[in-house]
C-alpha positions in Angstrom: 19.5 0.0 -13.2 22.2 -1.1 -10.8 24.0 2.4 -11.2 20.7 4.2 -10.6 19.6 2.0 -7.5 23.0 2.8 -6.2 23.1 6.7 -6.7 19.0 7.0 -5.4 20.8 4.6 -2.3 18.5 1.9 -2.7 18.4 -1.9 -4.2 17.5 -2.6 -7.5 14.7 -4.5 -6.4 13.1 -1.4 -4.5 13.9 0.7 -7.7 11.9 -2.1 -10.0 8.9 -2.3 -7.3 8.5 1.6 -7.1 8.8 1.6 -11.4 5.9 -0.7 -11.4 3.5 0.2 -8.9 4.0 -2.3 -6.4 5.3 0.1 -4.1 5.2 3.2 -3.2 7.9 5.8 -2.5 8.5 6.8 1.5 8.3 10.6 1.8 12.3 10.6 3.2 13.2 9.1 -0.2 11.2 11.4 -2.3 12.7 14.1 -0.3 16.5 12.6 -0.5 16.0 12.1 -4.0 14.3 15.9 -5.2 17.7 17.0 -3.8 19.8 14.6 -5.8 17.9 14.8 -8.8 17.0 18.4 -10.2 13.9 18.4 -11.3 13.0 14.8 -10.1 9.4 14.2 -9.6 8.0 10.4 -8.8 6.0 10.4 -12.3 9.6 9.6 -13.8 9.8 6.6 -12.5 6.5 5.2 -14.0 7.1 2.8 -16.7 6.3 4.2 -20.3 4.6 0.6 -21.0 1.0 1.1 -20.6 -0.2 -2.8 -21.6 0.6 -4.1 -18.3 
């Protein structure tokens, strides 16, 4: 998580928020990140545990 906080330049707080809903993700960041990530789309950082 630390390793993927750093490379999306964020902290790994921000990174858990965003995964679980608490936060959304700014429009610069989406941007920043489509560019770093091929294919990235803000759906991959939803969590996979749906009992929450």
């Amino acid at each position: 998580m630390e390793q993927m906080a750093e490379f999306l330049c964020c902290s790994k707080g921000e990174l858990s928020q965003i995964e679980n809903g608490h936060k959304s993700i700014s429009r610069m960041k989406q941007l920043l990140w489509s560019c770093m990530v091929p294919h990235w789309t803000p759906e991959m950082l939803q969590s996979d545990d749906v009992s929450s």
